[in-house]
N, C-alpha and C positions, 0 to 999 in steps of 0.2 A: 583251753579255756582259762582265763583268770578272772578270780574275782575272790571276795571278802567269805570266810566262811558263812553258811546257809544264806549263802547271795542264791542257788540252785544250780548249780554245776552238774554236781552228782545226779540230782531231778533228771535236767535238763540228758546227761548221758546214757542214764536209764531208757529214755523217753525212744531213744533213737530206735531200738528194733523195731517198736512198734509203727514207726512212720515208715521203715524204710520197705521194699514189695517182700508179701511172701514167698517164702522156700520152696521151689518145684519137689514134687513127689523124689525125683535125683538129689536133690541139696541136702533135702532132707534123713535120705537114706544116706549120704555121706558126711553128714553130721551125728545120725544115730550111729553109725560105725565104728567113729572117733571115741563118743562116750562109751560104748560096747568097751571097748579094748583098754580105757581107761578104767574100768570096771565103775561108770558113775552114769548108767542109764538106769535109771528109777523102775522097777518092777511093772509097777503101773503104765509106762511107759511107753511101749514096742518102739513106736516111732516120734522122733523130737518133730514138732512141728513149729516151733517157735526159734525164731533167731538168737543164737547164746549171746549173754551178754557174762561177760567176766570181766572181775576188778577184785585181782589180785593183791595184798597186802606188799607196801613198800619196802616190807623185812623177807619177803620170798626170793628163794634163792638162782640163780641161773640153771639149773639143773629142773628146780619145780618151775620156773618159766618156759623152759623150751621142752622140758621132759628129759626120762631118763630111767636110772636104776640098774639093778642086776636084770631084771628083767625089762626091757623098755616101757615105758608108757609115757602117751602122750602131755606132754604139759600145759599151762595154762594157752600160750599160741595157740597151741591146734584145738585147744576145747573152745577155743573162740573165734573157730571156723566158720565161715560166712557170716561173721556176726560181729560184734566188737568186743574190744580190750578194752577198758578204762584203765588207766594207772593214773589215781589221786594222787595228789601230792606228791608229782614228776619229779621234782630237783632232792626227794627224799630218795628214791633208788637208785642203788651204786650202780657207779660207771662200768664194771663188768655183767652186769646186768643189762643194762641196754645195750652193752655192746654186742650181748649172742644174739638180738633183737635183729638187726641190720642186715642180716643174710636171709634169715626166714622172711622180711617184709618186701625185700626183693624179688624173691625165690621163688615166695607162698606155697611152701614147705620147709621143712625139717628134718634133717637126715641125723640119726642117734647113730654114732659108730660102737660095737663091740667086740671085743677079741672075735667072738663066734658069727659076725657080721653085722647088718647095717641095718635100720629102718626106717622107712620115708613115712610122716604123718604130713597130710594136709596144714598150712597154715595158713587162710588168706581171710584176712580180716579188715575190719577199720577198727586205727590206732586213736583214742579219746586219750589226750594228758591234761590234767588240772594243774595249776600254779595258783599259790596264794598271792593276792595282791600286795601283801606285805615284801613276800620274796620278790615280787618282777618289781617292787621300786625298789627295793635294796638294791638288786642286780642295775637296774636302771643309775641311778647313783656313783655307783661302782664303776662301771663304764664309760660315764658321759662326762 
């Protein structure tokens, strides 16, 4: 999406789970799974029944996007398992940062390698990027 700030982008990428169908008793239960293990399923909780929406800050790193740690855990991809990613202000996050992006959106998952072995989390989402209208004429500009 591009447009002028509080044009409604963000509005507008919020708005999408609630249009899009809801989560079978299965979707839901391997969505609840994903937040289990990332230890961010709300007490109240048991089961997610609402499609995740995440939108990740531009300064987060490739490790908290795809996941990771001494001990694995899923990162922001997989917690926006059957749901969407927002990344605001797209041409702010580095190029190694979208780059670990491009296997998981292929894959729709996420393999963490560690000395002690390997672990697959779910990652199959829809990708929302914002661009400010100021940067697609500059880049416009630039180009033409």
């Amino acid at each position: 999406m591009v447009g002028s700030p509080g044009a409604g982008k963000t509005l507008l990428a919020r708005a999408l789970p609630g249009i899009l169908p809801e989560m079978s008793i299965d979707e839901s239960l391997d969505v609840t799974r994903i937040y289990s293990v990332a230890d961010q399923l709300p007490a109240e909780t048991p089961l997610i029944r609402h499609l995740p929406f995440r939108a990740p800050h531009h300064t987060i790193s490739h490790a908290g996007l795809v996941g990771g740690g001494n001990i694995p855990k899923p990162g922001e991809i997989s917690l926006a398992h059957r749901g969407v990613l927002f990344l605001d202000e797209f041409p702010e996050f580095g190029t190694r940062v979208l780059e670990v992006m491009r296997q998981p959106m292929e894959d729709k998952v996420v393999t963490i390698g560690r000395a002690k072995g390997s672990l697959t989390f779910s990652a199959n989402f829809q990708l929302i990027a914002s661009i400010p209208v100021a940067f697609s004429l500059q880049h416009r500009s630039q180009s033409g």
